[in-house]
C-alpha positions as CSV (number, residue, x, y, z in Angstrom):
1,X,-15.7,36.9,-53.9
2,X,-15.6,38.2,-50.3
3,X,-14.5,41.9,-49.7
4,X,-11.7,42.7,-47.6
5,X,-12.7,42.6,-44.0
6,X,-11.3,45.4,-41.9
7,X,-12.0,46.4,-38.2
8,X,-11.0,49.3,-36.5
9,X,-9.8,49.1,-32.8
10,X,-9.8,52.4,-30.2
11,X,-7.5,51.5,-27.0
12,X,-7.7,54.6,-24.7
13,X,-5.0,54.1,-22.1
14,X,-4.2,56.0,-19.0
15,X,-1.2,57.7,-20.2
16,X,-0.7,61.0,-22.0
17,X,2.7,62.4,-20.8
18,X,5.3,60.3,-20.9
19,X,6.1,59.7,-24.5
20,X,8.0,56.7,-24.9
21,X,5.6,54.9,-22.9
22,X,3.3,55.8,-25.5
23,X,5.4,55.3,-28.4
24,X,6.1,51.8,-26.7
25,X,2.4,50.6,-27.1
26,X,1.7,52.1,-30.2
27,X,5.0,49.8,-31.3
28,X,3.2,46.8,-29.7
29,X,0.0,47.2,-31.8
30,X,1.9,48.4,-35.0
31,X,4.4,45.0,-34.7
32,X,1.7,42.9,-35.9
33,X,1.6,42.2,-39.6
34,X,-1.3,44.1,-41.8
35,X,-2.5,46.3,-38.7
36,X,-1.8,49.5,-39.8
37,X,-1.7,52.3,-36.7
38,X,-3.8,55.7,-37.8
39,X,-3.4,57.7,-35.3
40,X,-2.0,58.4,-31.3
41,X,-3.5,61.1,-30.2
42,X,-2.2,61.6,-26.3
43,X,-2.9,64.6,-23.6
44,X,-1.2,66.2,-21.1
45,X,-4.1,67.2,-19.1
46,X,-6.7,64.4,-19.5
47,X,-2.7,62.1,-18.9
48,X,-4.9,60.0,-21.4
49,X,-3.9,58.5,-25.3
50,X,-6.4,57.4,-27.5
51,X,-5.1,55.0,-29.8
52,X,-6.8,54.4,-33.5
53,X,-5.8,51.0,-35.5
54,X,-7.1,49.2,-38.1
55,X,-6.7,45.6,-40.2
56,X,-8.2,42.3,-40.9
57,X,-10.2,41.2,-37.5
58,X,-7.9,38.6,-36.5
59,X,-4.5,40.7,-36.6
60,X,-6.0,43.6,-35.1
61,X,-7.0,41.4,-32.2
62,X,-3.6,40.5,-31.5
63,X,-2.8,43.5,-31.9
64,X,-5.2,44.9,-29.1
65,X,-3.6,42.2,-26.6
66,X,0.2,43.2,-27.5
67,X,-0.8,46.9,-26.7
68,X,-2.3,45.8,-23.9
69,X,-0.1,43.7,-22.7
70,X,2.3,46.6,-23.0
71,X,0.0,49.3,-20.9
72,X,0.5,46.4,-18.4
73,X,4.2,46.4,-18.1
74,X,4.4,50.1,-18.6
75,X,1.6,52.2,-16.5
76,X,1.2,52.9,-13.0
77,X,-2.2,53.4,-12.2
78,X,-1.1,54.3,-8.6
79,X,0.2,56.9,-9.6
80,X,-1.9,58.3,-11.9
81,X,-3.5,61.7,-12.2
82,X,-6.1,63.5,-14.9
83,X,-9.3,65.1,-16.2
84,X,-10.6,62.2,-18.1
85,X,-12.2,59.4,-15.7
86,X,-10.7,56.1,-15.7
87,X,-10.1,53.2,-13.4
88,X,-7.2,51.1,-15.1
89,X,-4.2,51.3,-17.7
90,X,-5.9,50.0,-20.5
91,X,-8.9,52.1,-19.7
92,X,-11.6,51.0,-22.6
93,X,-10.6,49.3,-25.6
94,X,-13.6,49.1,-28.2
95,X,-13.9,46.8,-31.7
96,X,-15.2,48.8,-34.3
97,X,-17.1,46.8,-37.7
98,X,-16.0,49.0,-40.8
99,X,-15.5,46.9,-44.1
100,X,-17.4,43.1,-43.9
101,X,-17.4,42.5,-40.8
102,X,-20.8,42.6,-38.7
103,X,-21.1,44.2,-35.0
104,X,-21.6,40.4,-33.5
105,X,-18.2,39.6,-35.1
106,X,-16.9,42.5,-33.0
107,X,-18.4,41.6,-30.0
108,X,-16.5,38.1,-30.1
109,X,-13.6,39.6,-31.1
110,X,-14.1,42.5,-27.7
111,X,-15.0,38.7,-25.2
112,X,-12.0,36.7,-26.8
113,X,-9.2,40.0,-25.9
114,X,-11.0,40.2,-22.6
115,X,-10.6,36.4,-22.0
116,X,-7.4,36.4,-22.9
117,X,-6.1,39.8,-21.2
118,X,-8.7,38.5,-18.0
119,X,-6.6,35.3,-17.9
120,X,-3.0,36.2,-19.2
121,X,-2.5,39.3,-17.6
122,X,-4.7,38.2,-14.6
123,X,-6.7,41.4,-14.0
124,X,-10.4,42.8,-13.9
125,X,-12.4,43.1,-17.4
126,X,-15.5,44.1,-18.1
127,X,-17.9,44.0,-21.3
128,X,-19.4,47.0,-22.6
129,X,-22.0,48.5,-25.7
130,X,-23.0,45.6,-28.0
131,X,-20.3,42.5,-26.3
132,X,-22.4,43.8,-22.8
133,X,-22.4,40.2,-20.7
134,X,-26.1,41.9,-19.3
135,X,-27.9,45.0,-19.7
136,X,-27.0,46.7,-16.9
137,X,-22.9,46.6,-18.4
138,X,-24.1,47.9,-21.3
139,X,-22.5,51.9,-20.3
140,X,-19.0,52.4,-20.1
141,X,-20.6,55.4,-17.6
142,X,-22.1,52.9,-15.1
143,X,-19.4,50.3,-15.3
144,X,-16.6,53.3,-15.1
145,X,-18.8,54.7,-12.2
146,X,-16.6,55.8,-9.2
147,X,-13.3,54.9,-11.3
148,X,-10.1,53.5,-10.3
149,X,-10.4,55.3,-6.7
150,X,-13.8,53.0,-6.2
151,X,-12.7,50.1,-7.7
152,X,-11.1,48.0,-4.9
153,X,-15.0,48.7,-3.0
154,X,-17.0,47.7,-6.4
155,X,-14.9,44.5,-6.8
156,X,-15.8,43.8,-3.5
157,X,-19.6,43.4,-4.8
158,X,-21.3,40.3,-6.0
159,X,-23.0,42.6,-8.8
160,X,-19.2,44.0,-9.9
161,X,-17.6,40.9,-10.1
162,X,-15.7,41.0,-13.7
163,X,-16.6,39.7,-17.0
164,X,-13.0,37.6,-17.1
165,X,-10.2,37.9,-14.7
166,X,-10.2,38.0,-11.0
167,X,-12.6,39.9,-8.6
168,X,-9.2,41.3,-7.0
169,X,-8.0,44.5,-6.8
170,X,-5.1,45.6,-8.9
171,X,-3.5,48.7,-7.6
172,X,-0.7,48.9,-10.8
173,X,-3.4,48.4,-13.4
174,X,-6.9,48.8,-12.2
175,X,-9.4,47.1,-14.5
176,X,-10.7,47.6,-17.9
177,X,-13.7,47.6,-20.3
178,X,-13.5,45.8,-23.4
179,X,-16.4,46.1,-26.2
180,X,-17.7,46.5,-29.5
181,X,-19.5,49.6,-30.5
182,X,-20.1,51.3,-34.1
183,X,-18.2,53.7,-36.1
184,X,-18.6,57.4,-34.3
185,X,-17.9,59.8,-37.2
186,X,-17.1,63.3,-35.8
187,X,-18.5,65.0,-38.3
188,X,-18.8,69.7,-38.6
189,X,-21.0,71.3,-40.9
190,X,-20.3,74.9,-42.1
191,X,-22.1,77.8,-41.7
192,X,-21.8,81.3,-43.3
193,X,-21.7,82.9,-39.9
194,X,-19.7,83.6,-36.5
195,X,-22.4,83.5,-34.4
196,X,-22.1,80.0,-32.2
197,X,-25.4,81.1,-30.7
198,X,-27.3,80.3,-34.5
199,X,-25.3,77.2,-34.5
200,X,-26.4,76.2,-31.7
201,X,-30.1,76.8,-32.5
202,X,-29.7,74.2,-35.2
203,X,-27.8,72.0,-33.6
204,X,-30.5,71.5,-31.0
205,X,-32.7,71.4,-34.3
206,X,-31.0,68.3,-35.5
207,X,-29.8,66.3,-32.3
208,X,-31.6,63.3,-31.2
209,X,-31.7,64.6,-27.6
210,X,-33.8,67.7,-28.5
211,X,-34.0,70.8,-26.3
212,X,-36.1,71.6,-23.6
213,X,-39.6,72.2,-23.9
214,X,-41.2,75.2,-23.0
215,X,-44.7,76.7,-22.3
216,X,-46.0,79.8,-23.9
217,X,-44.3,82.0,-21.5
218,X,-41.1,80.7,-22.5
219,X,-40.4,78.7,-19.0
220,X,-39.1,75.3,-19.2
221,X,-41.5,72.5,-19.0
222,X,-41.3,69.6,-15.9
223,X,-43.2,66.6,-15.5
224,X,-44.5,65.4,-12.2
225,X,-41.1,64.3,-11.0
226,X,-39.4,67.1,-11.3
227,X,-37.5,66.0,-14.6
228,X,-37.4,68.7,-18.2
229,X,-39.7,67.4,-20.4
230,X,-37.6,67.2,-23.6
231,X,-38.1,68.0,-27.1
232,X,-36.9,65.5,-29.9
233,X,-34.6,66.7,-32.4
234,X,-34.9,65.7,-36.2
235,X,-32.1,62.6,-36.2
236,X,-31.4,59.9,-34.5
237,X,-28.2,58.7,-34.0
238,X,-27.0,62.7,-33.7
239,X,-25.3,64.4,-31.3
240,X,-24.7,68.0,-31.9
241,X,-24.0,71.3,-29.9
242,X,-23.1,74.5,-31.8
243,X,-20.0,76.6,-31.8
244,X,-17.2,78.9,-33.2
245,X,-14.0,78.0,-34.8
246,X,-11.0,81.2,-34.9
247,X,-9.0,79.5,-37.5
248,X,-12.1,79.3,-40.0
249,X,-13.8,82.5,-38.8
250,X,-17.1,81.0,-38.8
251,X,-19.2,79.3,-36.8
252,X,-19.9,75.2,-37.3
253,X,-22.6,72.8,-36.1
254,X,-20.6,70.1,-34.3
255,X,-21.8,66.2,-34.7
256,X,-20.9,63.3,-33.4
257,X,-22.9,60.6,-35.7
258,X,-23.3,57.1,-33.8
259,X,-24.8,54.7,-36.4
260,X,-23.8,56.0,-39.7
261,X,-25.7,53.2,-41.0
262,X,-28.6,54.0,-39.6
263,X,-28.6,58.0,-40.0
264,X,-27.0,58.7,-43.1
265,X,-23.7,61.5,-43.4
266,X,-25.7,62.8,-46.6
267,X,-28.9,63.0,-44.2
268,X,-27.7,64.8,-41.4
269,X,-25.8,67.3,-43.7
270,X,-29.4,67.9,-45.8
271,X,-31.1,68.0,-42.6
272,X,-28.8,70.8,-41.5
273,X,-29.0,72.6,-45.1
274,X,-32.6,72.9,-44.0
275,X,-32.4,73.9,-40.3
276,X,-29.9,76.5,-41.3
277,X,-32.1,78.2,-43.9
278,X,-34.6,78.4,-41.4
279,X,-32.5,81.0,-39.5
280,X,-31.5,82.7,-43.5
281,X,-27.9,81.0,-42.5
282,X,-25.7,79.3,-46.0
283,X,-24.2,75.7,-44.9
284,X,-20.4,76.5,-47.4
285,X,-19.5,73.0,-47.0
286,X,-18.2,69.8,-44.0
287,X,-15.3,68.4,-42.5
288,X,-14.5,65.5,-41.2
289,X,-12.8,64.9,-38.0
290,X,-10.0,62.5,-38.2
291,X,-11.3,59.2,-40.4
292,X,-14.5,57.9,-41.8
293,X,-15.4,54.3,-43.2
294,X,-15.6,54.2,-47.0
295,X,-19.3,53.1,-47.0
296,X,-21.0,56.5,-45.7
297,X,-19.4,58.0,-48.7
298,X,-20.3,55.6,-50.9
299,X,-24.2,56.2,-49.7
300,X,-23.7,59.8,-50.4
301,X,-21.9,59.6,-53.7
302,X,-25.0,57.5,-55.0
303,X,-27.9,59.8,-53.5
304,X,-26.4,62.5,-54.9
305,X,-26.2,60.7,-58.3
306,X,-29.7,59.7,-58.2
307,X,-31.0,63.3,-57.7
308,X,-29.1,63.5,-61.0
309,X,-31.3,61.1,-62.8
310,X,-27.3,59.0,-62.9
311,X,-26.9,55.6,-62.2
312,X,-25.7,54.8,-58.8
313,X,-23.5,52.1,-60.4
314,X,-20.2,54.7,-60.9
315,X,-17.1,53.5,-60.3
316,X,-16.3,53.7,-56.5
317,X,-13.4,56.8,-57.5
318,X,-16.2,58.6,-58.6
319,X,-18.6,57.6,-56.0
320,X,-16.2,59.0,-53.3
321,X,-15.5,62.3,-55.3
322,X,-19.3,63.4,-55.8
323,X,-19.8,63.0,-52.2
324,X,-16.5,64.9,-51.3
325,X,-17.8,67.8,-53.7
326,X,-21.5,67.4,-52.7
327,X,-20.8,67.7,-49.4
328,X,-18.2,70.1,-49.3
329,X,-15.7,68.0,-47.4
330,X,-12.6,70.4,-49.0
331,X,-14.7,73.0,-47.6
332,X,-12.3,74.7,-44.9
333,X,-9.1,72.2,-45.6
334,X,-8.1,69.8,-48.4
335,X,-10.0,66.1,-48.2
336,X,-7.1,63.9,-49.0
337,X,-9.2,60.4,-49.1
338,X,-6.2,58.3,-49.0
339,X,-5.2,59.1,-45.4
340,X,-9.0,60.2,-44.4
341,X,-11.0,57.1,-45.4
342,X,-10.2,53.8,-43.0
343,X,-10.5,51.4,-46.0
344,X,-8.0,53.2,-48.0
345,X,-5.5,54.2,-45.3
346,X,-5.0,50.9,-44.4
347,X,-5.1,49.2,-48.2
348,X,-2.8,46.5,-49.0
349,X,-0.5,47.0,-51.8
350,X,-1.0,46.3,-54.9
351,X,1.7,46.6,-57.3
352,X,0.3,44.5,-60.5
353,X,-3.5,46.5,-60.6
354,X,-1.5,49.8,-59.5
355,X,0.7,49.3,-63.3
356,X,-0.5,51.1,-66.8
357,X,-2.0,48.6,-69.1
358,X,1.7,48.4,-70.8
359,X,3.5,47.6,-68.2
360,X,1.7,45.1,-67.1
361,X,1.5,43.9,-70.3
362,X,5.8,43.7,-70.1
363,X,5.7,42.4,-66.8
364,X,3.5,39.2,-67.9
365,X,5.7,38.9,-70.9
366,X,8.7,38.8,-68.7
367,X,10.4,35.8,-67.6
368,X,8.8,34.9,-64.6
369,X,5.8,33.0,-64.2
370,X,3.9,35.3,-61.8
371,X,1.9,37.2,-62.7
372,X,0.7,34.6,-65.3
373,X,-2.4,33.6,-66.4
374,X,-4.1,33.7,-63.0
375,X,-3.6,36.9,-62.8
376,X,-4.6,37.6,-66.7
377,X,-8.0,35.6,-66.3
378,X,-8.9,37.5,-63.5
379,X,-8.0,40.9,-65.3
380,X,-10.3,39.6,-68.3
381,X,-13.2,39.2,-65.8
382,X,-12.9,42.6,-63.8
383,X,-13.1,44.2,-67.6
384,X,-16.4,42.0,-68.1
385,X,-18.2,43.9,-65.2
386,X,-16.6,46.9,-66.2
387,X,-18.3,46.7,-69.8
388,X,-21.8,45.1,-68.0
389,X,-21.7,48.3,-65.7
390,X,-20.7,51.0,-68.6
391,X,-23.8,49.8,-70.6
392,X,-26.1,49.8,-67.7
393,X,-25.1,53.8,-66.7
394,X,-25.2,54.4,-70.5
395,X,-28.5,53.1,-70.9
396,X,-30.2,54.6,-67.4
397,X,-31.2,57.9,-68.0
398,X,-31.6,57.4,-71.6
399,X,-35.2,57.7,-73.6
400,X,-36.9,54.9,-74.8
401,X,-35.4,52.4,-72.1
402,X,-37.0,53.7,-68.8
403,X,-38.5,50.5,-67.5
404,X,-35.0,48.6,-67.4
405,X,-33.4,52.0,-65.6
406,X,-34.1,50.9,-62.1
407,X,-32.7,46.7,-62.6
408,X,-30.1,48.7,-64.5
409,X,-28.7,50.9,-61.8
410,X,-29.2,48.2,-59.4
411,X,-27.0,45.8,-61.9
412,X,-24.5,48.3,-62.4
413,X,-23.7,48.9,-58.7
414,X,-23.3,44.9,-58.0
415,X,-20.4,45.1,-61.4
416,X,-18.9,47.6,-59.8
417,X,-18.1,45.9,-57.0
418,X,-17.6,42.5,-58.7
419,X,-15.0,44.3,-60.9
420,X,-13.1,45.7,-58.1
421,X,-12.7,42.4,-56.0
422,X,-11.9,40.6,-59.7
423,X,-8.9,43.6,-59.4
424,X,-8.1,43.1,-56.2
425,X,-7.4,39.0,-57.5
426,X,-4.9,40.3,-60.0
427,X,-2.3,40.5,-57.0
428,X,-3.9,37.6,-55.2
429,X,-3.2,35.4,-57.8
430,X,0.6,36.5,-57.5
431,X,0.7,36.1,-53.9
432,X,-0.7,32.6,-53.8
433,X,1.5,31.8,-55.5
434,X,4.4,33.6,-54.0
435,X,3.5,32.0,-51.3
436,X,3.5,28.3,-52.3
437,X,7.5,29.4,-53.3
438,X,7.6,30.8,-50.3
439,X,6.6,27.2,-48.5
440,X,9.0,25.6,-50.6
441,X,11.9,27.5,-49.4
442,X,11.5,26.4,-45.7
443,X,14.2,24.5,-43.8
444,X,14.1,20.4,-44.5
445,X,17.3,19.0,-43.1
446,X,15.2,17.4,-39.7
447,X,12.3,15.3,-40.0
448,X,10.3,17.6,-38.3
449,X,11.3,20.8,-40.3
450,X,10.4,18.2,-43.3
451,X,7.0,17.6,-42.1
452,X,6.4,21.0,-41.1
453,X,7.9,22.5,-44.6
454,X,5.1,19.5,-46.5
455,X,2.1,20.6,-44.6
456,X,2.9,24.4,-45.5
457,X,3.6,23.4,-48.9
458,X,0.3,21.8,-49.0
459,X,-1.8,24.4,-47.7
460,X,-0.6,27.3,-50.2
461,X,-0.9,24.5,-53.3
462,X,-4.7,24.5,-51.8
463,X,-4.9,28.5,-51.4
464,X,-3.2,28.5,-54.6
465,X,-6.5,26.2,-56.3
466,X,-8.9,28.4,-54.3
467,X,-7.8,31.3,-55.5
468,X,-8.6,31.2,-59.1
469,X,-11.8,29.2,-58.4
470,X,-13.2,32.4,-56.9
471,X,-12.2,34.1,-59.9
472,X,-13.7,31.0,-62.0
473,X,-16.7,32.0,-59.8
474,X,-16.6,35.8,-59.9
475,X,-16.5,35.9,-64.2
476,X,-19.4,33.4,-64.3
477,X,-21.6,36.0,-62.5
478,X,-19.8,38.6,-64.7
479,X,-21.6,36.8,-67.7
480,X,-24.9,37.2,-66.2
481,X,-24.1,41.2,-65.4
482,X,-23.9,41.2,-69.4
483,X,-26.5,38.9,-69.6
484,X,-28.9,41.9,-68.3
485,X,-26.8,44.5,-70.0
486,X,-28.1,42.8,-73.1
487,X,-31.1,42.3,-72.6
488,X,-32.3,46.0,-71.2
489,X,-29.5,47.9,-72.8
490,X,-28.8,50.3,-75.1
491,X,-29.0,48.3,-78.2
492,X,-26.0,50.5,-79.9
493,X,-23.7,49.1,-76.8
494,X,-24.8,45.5,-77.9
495,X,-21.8,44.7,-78.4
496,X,-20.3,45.7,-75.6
497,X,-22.4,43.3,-73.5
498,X,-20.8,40.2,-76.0
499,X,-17.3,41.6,-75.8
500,X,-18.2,41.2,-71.6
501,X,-19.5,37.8,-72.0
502,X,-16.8,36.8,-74.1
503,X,-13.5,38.4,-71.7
504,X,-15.8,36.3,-68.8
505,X,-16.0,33.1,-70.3
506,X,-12.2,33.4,-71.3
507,X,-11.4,34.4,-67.8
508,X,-13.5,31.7,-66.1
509,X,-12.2,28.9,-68.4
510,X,-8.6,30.3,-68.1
511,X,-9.0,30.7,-64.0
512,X,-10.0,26.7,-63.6
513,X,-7.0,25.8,-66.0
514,X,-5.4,27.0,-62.9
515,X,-7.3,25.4,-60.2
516,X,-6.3,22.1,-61.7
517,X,-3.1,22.8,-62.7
518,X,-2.4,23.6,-59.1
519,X,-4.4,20.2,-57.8
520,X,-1.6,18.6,-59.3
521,X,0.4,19.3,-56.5
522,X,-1.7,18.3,-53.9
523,X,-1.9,15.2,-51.9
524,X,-5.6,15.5,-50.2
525,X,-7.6,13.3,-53.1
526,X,-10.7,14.3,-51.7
527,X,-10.0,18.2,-51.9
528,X,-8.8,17.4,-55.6
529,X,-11.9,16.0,-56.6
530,X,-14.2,18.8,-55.2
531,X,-12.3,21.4,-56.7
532,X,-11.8,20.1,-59.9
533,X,-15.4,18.9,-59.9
534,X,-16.5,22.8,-59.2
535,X,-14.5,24.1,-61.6
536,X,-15.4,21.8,-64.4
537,X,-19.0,23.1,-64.0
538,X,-18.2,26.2,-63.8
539,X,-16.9,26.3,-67.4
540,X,-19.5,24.5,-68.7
541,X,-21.8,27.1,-67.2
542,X,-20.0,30.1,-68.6
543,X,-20.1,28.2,-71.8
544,X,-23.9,28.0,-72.1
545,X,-24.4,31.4,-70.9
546,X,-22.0,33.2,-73.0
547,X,-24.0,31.7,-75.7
548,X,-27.1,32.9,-74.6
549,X,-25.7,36.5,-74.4
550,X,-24.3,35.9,-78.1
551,X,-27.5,35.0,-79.3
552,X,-29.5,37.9,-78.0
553,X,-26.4,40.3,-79.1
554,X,-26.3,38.9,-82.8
555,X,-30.0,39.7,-82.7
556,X,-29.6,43.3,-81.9
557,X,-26.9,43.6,-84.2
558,X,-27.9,41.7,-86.9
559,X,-25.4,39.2,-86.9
């Protein structure tokens, strides 16, 4: 089962004064269905807004063109004046990977918008950071070089001539750079003192770019050119500068972090812990700066575990809260995760894995046939990983069962996240379906509304089969999560790994009742006969392994 694929998009365009301009583009991006709009953040003096959005890859595209399409209509760059450089309306606009969805999928994304804006609007793009077209592009500084007052000269050059669009200057919208970059996370650590000038020092401690070296006289070294010889910092990926906050009354080390995945938050923030007690400074705690991904709190929820002697396997909940409280996120204001964490602020609903137990229990038993046992089968299955995970953490850590701690952990964390996208199929169960209802309710009274209203119909029947064959899928590897819970866990949770195996083979058996149930309705014979081949198999191998677990469970428990 495929975790939800998110992408975050940054538009920066040259406008920061006139406010329904800007409320009309953030409109344009927030009009497409799932992109969810974080934040509009204009200025007055830079007469610049930087837009933040987020959604599923293909809907946040669209949603990049409409708002772009919209700085089009509604800016002037003829007429426009501000601190920030620019050179056109839609001044950068890059594709950000946060939730499964790799940088090269970005980069596609950042050359499709710029083909399309390039060729529908009919103006300058350029390609930028990891979507570069050749190395020298790869900037936004060098391509932005000069900005819009230069730009009628540089589009005069064969080395300027645009990624997409015409090699003509356009006076009402300039030109603009499209890309794909990774997730900056803005990022101030704490310190028990006023004094910028300390937080400085450590900031130029930590910072990839370094300081500037010096001789034993204190003067600042130069090579033969002419140039400061520099001093590497501790961290890559790290930008940092040092100063003083009034409203906290106390000084913080300021850090732009570039490649989260490379340089981890829980890294930089030990790393500064360890600079600052150089100087006999306290870090109290962190903030972030507007959002973060989930998975850099996820990283530091299970380092922080492990230095516990815990199993990294904890529910993501908990995951998100030992980080929060390890790294003192509610330090100088409340961390509220649902509206700091990108993943999270921009979550689809869902109603049926949002209920208590007994009301969802009432709202199967109800007279409708969603949620039904789609839904229930894939419930069943989220509660097999859940049991596989609970007796791997109970069993890492424990005496007498340190060689299996390591596979255990490991195990754990792959339930956890089989049990959540199991979850997440609770509701997508009921929306495949609703959806197939949906389909049927379209207009017939032309042939061509008929055949458009049959070929919808048939495409939901076949998401509606799919669906439950991933969960068929899902609770088959569920049984193999208690497989190893059985076999290297605590023996007095024994039976908690069989009670897994059993819920798993009930919901994979109970999941591929509805994949062919649902090929029933379906006209494509060969797309029958795959699916119902697949699931078919599928219960015959949750069969023979639930026996298998059985076996080794009755043998522990002396069944």
């Amino acid at each position: 089962m495929n975790a939800r694929r998110i992408v975050e998009c940054v538009p920066n365009f040259s406008e920061g004064r006139d406010r329904a301009v800007i409320d009309s583009i953030a409109k344009a991006a927030a009009s497409v269905q799932g992109v969810a709009v974080l934040d509009v953040d204009p200025g007055a003096d830079t007469n610049r807004t930087v837009y933040t959005f987020a959604g599923p890859p293909e809907a946040v595209l669209e949603a990049a063109f409409r708002a772009a399409r919209a700085g089009f209509e509604l800016i002037d760059m003829s007429k426009h004046s501000g601190a920030h450089p620019r050179m056109g309306a839609l001044d950068v606009c890059p594709f950000v990977p946060v939730a499964g969805v790799s940088m090269e999928e970005c980069a596609e994304l950042a050359r499709t918008l710029g083909e399309r804006i390039g060729r529908e609007l009919g103006v300058p793009v350029y390609l930028y950071e990891a979507a570069a077209s050749r190395p020298e592009r790869k900037s936004l500084a060098d391509i932005r070089s000069g900005e819009y007052e230069a730009l009628e000269a540089k589009l005069a050059k064969p080395e300027w001539v645009p990624d997409f669009g015409p090699a003509a200057f356009m006076p009402r919208f300039g030109a603009c750079v499209v890309g794909a970059r990774e997730f900056l996370v803005a990022y101030n650590v704490d310190l028990n003192t006023r004094d910028r000038k300390l937080a400085n020092e450590i900031a130029l401690s930590i910072r990839e770019g370094g300081r500037a070296a010096r001789d034993a006289d204190g003067n600042i070294v130069k090579d033969a050119a002419g140039n400061t010889v520099k001093v590497p910092g501790r961290l890559n990926n790290v930008r940092a500068i040092g100063w003083y906050i009034d409203g906290y009354k106390r000084a913080q080390v300021s850090i732009n972090l570039t490649d989260w995945r490379a340089t981890s938050l829980h890294s930089v923030y030990e790393t500064v812990k360890e600079e600052a007690a150089k100087l006999g400074l306290v870090v109290t705690g962190s903030e972030i700066v507007g959002l973060v991904p989930l998975g850099p709190l996820v990283e530091a929820g299970r380092h922080y575990l492990s230095r516990m002697g815990k199993s990294e396997g904890a529910p993501e909940s908990l995951l998100v809260e030992t980080a929060v409280r390890s790294l003192g996120l509610d330090d100088v204001a409340p961390f509220e995760s649902a509206k700091k964490v990108v993943e999270y602020a921009v979550a689809e609903a869902a109603p049926l894995a949002a209920m208590t137990v007994k009301d969802f229990c009432d709202e199967v038993s109800a007279d409708s046939p969603a949620p039904g046992g789609g839904s229930v089968s894939a419930l069943a299955g989220s509660l097999a990983a859940a049991l596989a995970a609970m007796v791997a953490n109970l069993t890492v850590g424990k005496k007498g069962y340190e060689k299996g701690w390591g596979e255990l952990s490991a195990m754990a964390v792959k339930a956890q996240a089989l049990k959540d996208a199991l979850m997440r199929a609770v509701d997508e169960d009921t929306r495949a379906f609703d959806a197939v209802m949906t389909a049927m309710k379209l207009p017939k009274a032309t042939a061509e509304q008929q055949a458009a209203r049959n070929a919808a119909i048939e495409e939901a029947n076949k998401a509606a089969a799919d669906v439950p064959l991933a969960t068929a899928e899902a609770c088959l590897e569920a049984i193999t999560f208690c497989a190893d819970a059985a076999r290297l866990g605590n023996k007095a949770s024994a039976s908690d790994s069989g009670v897994g195996a059993l819920l798993a083979r009930a919901g994979c058996e109970g999941a591929a009742l509805n994949v062919i149930t649902n090929l029933g309705s379906i006209a494509d014979e060969a797309f029958k006969a795959e699916r119902r081949a697949r699931a078919e198999d599928l219960v015959r191998k949750a069969e023979s392994a639930c026996k298998e677990v059985l076996a080794v469970v009755g043998a522990h428990i002396g069944r």
